[in-house]
N, C-alpha and C positions, 0 to 999 in steps of 0.2 A: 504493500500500500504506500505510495505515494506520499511524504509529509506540502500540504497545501495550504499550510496555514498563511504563510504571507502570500501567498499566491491567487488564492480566492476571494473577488471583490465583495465586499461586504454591503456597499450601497449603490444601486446603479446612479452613478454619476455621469453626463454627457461625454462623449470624450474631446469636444472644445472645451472644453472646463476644466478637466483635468489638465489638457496639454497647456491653456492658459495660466493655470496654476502654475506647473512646473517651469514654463516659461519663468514666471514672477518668482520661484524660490532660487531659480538658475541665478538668477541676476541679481536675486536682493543678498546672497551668501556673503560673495566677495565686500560689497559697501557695507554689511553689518560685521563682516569679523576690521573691517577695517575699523570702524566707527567703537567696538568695544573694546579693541584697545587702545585707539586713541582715550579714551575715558581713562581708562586703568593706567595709563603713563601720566593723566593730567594728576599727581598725585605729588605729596609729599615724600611717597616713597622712589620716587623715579628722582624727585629733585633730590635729594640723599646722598642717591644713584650715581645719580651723573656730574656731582658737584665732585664728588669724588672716583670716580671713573679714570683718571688719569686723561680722560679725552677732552674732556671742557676744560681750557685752558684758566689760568687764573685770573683776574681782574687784574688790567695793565695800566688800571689808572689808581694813585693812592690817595689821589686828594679829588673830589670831599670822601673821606671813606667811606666806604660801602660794606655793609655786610648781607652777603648772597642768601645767606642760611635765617639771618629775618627780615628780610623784603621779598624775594623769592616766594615764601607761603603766603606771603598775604596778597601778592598781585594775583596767585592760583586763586585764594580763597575768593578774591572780587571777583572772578571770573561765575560763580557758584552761589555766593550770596544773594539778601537780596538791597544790598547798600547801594547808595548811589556813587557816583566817580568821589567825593569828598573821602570816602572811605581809602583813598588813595591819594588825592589828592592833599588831605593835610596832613599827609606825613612826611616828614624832610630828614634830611641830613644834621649829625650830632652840630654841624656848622651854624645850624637853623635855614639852611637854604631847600626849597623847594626838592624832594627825590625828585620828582618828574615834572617836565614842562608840559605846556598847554599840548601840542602837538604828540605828547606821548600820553597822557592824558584822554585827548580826544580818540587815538586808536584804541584805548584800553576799553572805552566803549564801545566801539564797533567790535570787538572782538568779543566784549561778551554777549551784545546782542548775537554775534554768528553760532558762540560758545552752547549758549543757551536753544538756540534754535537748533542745532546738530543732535543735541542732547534731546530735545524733544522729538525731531524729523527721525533716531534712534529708536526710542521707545516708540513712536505709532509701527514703523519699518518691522522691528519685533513684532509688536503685535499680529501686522498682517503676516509677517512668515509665517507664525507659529499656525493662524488660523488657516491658512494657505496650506498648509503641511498636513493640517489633523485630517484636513476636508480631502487630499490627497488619500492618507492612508485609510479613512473608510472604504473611501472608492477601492485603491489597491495600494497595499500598502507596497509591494514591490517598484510602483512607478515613484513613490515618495525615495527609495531608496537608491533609484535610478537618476531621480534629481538631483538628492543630493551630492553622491558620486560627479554627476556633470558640472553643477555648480564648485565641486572641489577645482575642477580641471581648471573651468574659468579660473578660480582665484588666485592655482597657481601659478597661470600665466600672465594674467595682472598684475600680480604681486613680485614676480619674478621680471617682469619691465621695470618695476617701479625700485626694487631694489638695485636692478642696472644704473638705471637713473640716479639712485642713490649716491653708488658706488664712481660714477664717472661723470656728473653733472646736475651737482647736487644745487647749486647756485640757481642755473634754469627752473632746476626743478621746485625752488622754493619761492621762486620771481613768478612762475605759474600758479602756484599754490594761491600766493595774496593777491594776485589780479582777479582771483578767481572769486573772492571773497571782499575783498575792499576797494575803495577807488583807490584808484592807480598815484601811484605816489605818498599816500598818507602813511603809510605803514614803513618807509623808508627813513632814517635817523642816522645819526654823528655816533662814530665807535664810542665817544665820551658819555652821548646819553644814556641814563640809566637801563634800560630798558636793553639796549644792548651791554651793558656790562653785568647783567643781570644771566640774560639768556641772548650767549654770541651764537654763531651761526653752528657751531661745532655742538651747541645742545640739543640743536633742531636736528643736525646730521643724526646725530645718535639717536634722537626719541623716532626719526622716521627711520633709519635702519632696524629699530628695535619694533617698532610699530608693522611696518608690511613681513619683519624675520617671524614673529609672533604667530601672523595670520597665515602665512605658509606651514608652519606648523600646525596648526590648525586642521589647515585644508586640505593637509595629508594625512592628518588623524580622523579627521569627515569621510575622507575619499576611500582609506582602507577599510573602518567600521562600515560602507557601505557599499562598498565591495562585498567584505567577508560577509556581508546579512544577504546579499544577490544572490552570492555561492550558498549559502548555509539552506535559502529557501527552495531553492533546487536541487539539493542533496536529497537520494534518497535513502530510506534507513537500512541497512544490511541487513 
């Protein structure tokens, strides 16, 4: 006798529906393992991390001093609050001089507006997966596991560009990234201002090598569990 347990559909579902589905988990895979770890790096623990990493170089400027380790949580923290820019804006240097100017300032809000919105445009994206997925596996739970296998592949050749990109033109790739998100020029700054002596370009290399290295793992641990469930369901018993 034949094991059919994942093989037999449980609810007649259309099969534009279903392949519309799979479509939609094929593609939303890659932006949500992207998007969860971006979250999980926006953390005190990454800043830690990376301050200490030997790869973010140290703060080349000594005057007004700066300390990374508490300015650093608290620009993350505005990013997540619900304070307005003052929450940043009046806090200065032991000199009494302003930490940040108007101009670094003003992107700190765009950025948490983008912040905030990623974070939400996240949580619905889940959502629909997850309801995307279940509606799948009534119908047949084998075609949910044939999605996600293919959605692995997508991500890891997304994620395998991006980490190229990484690796060999990483400047582009982060002049792409804020065009992509703020008006053009606002998010540009003086190696002296805080903001970059804070988080140089070498913190973003690492969080986005760390960020798409993550999701490649990921999408080979997706891609094999759904492999081995393919195989497993067409096994028959000896």
């Amino acid at each position: 006798m034949t094991d059919t347990t994942l093989t037999q559909p449980h609810i007649e579902i259309p099969a534009w529906v279903m392949s519309a589905l799979s479509v939609f988990v094929i593609v939303a895979l890659p932006v949500l393992l992207v998007l969860i770890n971006a979250r999980l790096l926006m953390t005190d623990a990454y800043l830690n991390f990376a301050y200490n990493s030997g790869i973010v170089p140290p703060d080349q400027y000594r005057y007004p001093p700066l300390s990374r380790e508490e300015s650093a949580p608290l620009a993350l923290a505005y990013l997540f609050n619900d304070e307005d820019i003052d929450f940043l804006g009046d806090q200065t240097f032991s000199t009494g001089e302003p930490l940040y100017n108007e101009r670094e300032l003003s992107h700190m809000v765009d950025v948490k507006v983008v912040t905030q919105g990623l974070v939400r445009f996240g949580f619905i994206l889940l959502g629909l997966t997850i309801l995307a997925g279940t509606t799948i596996a009534f119908g047949d739970p084998k075609q949910l596991l044939i999605a996600l296998r293919s959605g692995s592949f997508l991500t890891a050749g997304l994620i395998a560009s991006g980490l190229f990109a990484v690796g060999t033109s990483f400047n582009w790739l982060f002049t792409q990234f804020h065009n992509l998100f703020f008006e053009e020029g606002t998010w540009l700054f003086l190696l002296s201002d805080t903001l970059i002596r804070l988080f140089p370009i070498e913190f973003w290399a690492l969080a986005f090598g760390l960020m798409f290295g993550f999701a490649l793992i990921e999408a080979a641990v997706i891609g094999g569990l759904s492999w081995w469930g393919l195989r497993h369901a067409t096994m028959q018993p000896e």
